[in-house]
Backbone bond lengths (Angstrom), bond angles and torsions (degrees), N, CA, C in turn:
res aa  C-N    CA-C-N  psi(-1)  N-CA   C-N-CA  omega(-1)  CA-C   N-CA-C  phi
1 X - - - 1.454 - - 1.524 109.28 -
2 X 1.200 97.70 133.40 1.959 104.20 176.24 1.176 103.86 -115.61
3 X 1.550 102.69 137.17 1.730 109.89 -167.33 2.080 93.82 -132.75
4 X 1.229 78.73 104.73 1.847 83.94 174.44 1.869 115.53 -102.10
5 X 1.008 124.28 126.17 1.350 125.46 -172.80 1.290 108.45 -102.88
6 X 1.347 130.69 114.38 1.820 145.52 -169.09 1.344 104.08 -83.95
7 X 1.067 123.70 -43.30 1.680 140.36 179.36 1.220 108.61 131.00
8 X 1.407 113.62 165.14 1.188 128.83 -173.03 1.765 121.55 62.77
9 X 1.295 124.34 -128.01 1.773 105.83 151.89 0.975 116.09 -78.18
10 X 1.186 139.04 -1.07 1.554 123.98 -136.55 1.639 96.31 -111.24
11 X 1.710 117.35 138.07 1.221 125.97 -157.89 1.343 95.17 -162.13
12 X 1.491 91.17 142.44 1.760 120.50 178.49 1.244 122.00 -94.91
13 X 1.412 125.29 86.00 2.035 100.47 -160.81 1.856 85.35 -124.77
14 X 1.721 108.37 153.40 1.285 121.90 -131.95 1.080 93.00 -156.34
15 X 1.911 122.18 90.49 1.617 111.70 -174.97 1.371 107.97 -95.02
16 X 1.418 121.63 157.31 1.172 129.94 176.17 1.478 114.66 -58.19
17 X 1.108 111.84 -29.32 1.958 122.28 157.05 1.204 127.85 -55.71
18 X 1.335 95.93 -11.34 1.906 114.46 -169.51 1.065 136.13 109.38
19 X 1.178 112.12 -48.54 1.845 122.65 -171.04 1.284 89.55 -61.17
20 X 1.590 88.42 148.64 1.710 122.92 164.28 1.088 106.02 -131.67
21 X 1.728 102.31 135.59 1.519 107.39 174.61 1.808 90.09 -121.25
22 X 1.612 98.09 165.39 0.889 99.69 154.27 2.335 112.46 -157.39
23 X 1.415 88.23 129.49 1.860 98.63 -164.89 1.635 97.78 -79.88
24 X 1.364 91.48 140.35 1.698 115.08 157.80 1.508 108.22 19.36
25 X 1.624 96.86 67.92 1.684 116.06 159.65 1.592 105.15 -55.76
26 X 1.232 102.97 137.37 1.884 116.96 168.10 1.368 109.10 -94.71
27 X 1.546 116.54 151.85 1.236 113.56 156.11 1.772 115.40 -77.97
28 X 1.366 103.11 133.51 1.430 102.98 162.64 1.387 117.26 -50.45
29 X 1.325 117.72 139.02 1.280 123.25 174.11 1.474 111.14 56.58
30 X 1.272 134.89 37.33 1.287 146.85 163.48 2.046 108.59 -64.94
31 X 1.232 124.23 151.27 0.949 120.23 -169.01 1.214 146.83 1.54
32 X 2.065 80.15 84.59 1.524 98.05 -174.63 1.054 123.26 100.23
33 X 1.351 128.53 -32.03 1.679 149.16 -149.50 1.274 101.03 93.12
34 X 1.131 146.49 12.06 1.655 141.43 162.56 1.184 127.64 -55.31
35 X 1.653 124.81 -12.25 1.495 135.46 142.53 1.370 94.77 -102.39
36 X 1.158 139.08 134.37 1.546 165.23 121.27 1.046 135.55 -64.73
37 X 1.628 102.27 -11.55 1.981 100.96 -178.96 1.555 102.55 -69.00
38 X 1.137 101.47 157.58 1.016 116.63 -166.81 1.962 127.31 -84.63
39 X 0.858 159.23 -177.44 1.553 144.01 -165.97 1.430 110.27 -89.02
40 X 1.388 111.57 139.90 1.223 140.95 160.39 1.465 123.61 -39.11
41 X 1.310 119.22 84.89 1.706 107.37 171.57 1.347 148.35 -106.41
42 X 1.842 105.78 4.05 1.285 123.04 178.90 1.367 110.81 -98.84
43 X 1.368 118.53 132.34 1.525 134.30 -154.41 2.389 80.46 -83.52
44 X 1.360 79.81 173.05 1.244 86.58 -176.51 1.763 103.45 -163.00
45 X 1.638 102.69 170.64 1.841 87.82 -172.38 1.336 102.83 -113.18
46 X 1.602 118.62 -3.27 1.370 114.80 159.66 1.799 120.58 -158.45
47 X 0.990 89.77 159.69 2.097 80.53 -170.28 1.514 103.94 -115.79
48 X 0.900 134.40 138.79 1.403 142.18 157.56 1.306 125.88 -88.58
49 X 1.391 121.39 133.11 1.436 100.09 -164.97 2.173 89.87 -160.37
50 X 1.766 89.05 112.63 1.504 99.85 178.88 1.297 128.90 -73.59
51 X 1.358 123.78 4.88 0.998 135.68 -170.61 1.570 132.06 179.80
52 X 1.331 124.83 124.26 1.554 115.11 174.37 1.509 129.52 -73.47
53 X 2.083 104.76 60.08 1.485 80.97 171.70 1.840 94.12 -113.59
54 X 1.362 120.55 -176.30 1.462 110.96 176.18 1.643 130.24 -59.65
55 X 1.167 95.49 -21.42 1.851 114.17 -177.98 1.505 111.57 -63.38
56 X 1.957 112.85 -29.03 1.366 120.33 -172.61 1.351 116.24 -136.95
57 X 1.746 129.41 -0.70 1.645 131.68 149.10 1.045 127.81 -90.69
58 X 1.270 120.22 15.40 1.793 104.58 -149.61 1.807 86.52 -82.24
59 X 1.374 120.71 86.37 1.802 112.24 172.73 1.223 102.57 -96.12
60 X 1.418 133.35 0.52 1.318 121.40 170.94 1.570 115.70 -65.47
61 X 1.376 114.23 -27.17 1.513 118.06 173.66 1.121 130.75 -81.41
62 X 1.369 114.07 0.25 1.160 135.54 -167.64 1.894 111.96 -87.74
63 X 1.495 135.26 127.30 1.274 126.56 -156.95 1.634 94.61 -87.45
64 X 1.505 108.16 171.74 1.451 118.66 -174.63 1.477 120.88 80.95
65 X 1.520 95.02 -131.36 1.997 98.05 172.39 1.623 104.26 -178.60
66 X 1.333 88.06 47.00 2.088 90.14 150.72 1.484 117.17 -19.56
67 X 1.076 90.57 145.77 1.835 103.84 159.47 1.917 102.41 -107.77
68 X 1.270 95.40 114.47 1.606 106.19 -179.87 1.725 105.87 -97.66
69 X 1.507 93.98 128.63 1.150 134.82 169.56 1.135 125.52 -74.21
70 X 1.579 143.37 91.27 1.232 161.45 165.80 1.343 138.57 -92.89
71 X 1.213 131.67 120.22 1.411 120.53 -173.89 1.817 131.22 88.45
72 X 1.470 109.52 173.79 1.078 117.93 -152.31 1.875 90.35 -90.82
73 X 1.238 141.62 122.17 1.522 134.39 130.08 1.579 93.18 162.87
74 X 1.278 128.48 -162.24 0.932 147.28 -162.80 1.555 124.86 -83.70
75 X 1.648 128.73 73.85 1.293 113.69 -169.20 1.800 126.63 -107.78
76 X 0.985 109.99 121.64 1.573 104.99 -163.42 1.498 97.99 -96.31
77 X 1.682 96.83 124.63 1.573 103.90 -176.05 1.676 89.74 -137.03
78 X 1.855 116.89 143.87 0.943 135.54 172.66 1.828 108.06 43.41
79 X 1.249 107.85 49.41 1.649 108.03 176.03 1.435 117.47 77.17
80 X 1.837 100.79 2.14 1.537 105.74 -168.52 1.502 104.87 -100.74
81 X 1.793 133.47 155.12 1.323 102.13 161.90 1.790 83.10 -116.67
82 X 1.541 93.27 152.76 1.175 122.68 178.82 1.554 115.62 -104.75
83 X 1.076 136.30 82.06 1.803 146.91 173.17 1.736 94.00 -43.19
84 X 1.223 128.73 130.27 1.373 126.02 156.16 1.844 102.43 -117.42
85 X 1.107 108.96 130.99 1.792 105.14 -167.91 1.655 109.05 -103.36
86 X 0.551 147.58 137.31 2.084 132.90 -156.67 1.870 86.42 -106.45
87 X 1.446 113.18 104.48 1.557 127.12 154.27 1.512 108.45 -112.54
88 X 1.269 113.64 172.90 1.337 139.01 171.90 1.494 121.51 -84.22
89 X 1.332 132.82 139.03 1.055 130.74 158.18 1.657 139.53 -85.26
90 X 1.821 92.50 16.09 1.638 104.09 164.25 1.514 96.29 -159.90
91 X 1.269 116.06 -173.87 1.175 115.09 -170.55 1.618 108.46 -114.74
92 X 1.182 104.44 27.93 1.711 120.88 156.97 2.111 108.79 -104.23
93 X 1.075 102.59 42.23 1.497 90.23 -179.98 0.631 138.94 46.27
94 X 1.411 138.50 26.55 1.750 162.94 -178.74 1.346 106.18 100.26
95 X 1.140 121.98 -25.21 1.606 121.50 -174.36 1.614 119.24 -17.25
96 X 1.443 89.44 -55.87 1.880 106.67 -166.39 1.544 112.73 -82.57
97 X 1.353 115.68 -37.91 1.435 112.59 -165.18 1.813 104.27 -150.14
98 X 1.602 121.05 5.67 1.221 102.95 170.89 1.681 118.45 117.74
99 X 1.271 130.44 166.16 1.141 130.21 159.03 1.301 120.13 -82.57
100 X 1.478 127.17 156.09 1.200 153.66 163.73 0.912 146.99 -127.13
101 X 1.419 130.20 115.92 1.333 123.45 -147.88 1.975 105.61 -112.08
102 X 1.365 114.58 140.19 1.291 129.86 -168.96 1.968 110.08 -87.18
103 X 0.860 136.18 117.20 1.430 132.66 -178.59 1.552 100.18 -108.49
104 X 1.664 106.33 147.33 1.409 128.23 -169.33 1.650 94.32 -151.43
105 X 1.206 113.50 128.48 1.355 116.85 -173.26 1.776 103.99 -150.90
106 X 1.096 146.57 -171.98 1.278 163.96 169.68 1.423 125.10 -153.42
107 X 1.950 102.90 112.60 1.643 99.64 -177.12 1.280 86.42 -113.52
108 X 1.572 130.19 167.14 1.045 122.68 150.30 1.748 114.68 69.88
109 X 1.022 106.98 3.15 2.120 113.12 -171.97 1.507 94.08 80.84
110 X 1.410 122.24 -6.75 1.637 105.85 173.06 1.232 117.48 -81.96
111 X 1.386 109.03 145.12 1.850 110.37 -168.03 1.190 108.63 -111.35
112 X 1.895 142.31 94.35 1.005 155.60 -122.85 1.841 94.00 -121.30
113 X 0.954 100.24 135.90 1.498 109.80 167.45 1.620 113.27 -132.64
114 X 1.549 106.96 125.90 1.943 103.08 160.38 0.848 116.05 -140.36
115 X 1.006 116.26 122.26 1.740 155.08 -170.01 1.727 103.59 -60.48
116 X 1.621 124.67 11.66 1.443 110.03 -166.28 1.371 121.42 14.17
117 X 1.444 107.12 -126.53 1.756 103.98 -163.06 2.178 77.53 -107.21
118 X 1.361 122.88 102.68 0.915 115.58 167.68 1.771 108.59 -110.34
119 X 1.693 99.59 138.85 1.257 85.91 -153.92 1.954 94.27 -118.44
120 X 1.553 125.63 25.49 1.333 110.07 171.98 1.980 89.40 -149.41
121 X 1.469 81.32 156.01 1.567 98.07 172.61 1.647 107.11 -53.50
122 X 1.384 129.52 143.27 1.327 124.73 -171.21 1.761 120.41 -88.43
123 X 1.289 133.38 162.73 0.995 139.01 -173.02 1.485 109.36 -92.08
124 X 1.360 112.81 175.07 1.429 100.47 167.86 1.429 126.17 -68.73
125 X 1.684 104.03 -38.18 1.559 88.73 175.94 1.476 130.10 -89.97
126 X 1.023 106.20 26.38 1.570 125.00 156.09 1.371 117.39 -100.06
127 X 1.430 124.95 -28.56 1.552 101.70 168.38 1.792 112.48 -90.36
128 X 1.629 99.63 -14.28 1.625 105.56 173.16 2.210 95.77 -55.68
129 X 1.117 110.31 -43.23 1.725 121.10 -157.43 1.568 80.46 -55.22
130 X 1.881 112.52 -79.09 0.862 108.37 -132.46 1.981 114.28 -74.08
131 X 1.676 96.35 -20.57 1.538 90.86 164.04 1.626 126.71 90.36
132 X 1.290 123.71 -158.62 1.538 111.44 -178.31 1.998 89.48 -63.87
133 X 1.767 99.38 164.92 1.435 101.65 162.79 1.841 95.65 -159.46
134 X 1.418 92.28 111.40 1.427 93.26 163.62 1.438 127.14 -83.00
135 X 1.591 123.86 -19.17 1.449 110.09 -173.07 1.951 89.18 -130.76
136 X 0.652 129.41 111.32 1.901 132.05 168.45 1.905 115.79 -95.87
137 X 1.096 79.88 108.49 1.528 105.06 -174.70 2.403 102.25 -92.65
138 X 1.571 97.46 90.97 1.746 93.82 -156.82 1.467 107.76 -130.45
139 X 1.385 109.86 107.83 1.094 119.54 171.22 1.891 132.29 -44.45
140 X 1.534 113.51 121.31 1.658 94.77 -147.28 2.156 99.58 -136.22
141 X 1.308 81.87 -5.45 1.750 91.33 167.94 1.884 131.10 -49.05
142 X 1.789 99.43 -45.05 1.291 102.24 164.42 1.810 94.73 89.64
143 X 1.533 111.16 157.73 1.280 120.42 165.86 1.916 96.31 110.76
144 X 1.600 104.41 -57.35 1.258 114.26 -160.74 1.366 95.85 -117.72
145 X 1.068 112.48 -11.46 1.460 130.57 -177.70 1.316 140.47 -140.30
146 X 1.361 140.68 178.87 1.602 115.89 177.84 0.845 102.20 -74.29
147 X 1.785 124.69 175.07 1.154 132.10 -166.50 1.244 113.64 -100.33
148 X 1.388 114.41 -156.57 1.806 107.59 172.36 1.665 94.43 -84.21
149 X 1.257 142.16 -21.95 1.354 130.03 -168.28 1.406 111.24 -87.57
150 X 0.996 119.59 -35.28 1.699 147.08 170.18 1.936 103.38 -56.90
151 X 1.587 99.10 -50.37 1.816 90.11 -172.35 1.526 98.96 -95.19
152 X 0.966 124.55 0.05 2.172 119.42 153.32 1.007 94.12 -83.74
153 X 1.192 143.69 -25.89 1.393 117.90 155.38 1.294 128.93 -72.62
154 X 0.867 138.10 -51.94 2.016 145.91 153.06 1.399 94.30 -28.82
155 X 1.152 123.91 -61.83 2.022 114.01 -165.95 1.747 105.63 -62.02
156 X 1.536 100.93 -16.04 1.558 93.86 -163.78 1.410 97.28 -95.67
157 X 1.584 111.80 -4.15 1.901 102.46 -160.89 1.819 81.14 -88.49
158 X 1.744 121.59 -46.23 1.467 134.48 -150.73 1.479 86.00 -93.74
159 X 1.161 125.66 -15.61 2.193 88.90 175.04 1.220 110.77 53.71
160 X 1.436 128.85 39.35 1.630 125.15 176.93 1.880 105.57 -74.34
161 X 1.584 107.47 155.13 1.465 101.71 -170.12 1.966 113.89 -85.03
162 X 1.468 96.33 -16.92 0.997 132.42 177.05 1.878 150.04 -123.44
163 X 0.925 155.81 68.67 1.267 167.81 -49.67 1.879 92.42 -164.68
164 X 1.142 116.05 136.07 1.437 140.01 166.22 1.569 116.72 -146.83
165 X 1.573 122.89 100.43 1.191 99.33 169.73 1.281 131.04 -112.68
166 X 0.976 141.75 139.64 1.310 171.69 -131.51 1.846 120.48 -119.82
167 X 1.245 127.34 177.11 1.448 151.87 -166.59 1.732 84.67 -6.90
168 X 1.263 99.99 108.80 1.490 122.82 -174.22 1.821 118.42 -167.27
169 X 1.050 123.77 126.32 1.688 135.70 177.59 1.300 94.21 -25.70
170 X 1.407 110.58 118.44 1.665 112.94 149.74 1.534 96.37 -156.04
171 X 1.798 105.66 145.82 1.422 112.18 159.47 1.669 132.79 22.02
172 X 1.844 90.59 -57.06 1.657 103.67 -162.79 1.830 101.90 -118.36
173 X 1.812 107.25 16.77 1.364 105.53 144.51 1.385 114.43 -139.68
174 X 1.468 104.18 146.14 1.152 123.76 -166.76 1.890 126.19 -98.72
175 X 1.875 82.16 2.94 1.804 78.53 -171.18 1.399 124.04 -70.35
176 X 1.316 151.31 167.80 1.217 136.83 144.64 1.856 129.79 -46.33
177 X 1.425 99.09 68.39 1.488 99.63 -177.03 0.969 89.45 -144.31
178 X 1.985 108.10 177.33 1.059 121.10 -172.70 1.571 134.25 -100.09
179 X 1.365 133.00 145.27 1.354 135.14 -160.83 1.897 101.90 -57.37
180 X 0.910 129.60 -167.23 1.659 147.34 -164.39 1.320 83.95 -104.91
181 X 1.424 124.01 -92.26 2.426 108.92 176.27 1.109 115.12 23.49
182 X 1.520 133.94 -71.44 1.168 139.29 -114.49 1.827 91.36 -97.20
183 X 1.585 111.53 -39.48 1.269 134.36 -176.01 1.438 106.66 -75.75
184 X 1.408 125.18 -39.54 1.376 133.02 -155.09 1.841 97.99 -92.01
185 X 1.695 114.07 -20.64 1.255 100.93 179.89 1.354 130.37 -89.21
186 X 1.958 103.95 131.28 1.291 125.72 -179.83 1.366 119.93 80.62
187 X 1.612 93.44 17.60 1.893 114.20 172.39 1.300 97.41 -89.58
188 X 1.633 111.07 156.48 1.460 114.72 -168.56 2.078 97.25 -130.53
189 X 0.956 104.35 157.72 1.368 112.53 -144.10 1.863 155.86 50.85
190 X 1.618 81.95 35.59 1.704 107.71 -178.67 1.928 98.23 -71.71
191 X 1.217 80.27 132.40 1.114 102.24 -178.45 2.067 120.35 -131.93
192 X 0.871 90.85 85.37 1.718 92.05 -161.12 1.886 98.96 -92.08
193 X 1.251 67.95 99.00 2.400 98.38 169.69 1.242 101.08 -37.04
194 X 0.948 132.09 -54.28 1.630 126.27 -147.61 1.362 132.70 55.42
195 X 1.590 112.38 43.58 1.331 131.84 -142.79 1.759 121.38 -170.49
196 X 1.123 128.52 150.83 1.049 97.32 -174.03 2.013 101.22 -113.25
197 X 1.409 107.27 13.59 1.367 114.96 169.20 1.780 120.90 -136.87
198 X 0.700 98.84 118.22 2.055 120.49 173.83 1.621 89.36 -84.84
199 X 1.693 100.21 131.85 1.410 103.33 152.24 1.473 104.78 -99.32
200 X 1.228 123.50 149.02 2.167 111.37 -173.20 1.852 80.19 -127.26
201 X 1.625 119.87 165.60 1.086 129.14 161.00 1.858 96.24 -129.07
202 X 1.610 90.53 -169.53 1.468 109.71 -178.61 1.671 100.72 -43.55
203 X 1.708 89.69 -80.41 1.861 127.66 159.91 1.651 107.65 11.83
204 X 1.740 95.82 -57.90 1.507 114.08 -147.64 2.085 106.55 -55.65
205 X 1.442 77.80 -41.68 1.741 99.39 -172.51 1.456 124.03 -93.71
206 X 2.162 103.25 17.89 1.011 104.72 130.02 1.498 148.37 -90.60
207 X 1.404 113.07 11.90 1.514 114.43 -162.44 1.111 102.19 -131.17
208 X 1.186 108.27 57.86 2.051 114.45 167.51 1.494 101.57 85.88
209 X 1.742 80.62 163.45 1.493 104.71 169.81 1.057 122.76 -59.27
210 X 1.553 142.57 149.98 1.202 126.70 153.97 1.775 107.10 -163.58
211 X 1.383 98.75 147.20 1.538 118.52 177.57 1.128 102.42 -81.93
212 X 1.672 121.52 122.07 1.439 110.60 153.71 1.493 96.56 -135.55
213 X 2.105 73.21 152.39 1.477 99.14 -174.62 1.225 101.26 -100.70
214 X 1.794 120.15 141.55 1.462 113.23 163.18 1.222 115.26 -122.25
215 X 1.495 122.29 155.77 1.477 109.30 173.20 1.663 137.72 -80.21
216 X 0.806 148.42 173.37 1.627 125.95 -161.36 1.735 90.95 -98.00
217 X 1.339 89.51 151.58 1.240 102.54 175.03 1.973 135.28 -81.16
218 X 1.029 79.60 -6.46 2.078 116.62 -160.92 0.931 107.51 -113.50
């Protein structure tokens, strides 16, 4: 499985079976220029997308003709089933910024989880929903989302075998949140790619935990 990270949520993952997904594409230059990554050019056979704000639907920009993935329950696209888990996007119960929906999918026998813009520590019957998770794709910037103290907590409720974090300060975002640092300190198995794609196998997610950092691609 090849897992390429564009910036922000938005990620390219590429199973050796075929399918391509790709999660909560941003519009370029979405508020203001406050996302900056740059445009989307690998076609894909389905998109996931946790939420309708511009930072994580924009699939109209997207090339080809995905089948987009929306919402909370069970959707089977291209032989795949897709889990959508119904969370919040603050920790007032949608009040402030909305619902959010959690995706769980399997490429490769790997069991992928992304947390879109999830914005509260989870309950039990949300980590009962979402279940084993070998690769966690977890938003850790804070503001719009949990924070870095909030998503060591999420990795510690889900036991994922593997760590990706996500919607975090870089260069080519401009929001008031916080850089990847803040999350990465005094964690033990950081592993920073230097790259903006990891190939992972079965194999991979036998030999420990580990955080990896990738660089954005955009």
């Amino acid at each position: 499985m090849e897992v390429k990270w564009y910036g922000h949520a938005a990620f390219f993952i590429k199973g050796e079976e075929g399918i391509r997904v790709i999660t909560d594409p941003y519009q370029p230059g979405a508020y203001g220029g406050g996302i900056a990554y740059g445009p989307i050019g690998d076609e894909a056979d389905v998109v996931t997308v946790s939420h309708d704000h511009d930072d994580h639907n924009w699939t109209k920009g997207l090339p080809g003709s995905p089948q987009v993935v929306k919402g909370p329950g069970r959707h089977q696209v291209k032989g795949k089933v897709f889990e959508g888990i119904a969370t919040y996007h603050d920790p007032s119960r949608g009040s402030e910024r909305g619902e959010n929906t959690i995706f769980c999918f399997e490429v490769d026998g790997i069991r992928v989880c992304h947390l879109g813009d999830l914005g509260h520590v989870l309950g039990h019957q949300e980590v009962e929903a979402i279940g084993k998770v070998d690769l966690l794709l977890i938003p850790v910037g804070g503001f719009y989302t949990i924070d870095a103290g909030e998503a060591s907590r999420v990795v510690e409720q889900l036991r994922p075998k593997k760590v990706i974090p996500m919607h975090f300060k870089t260069p080519k975002c401009n929001f008031p949140i916080s850089g990847v640092e803040a999350f990465l300190q005094g964690k033990e198995g950081v592993r920073r790619v230097g790259s903006s794609t990891v190939t992972l196998t079965p194999e991979d997610f036998e030999r420990g935990f580990e955080i990896l950092v990738l660089e954005h691609a955009l």
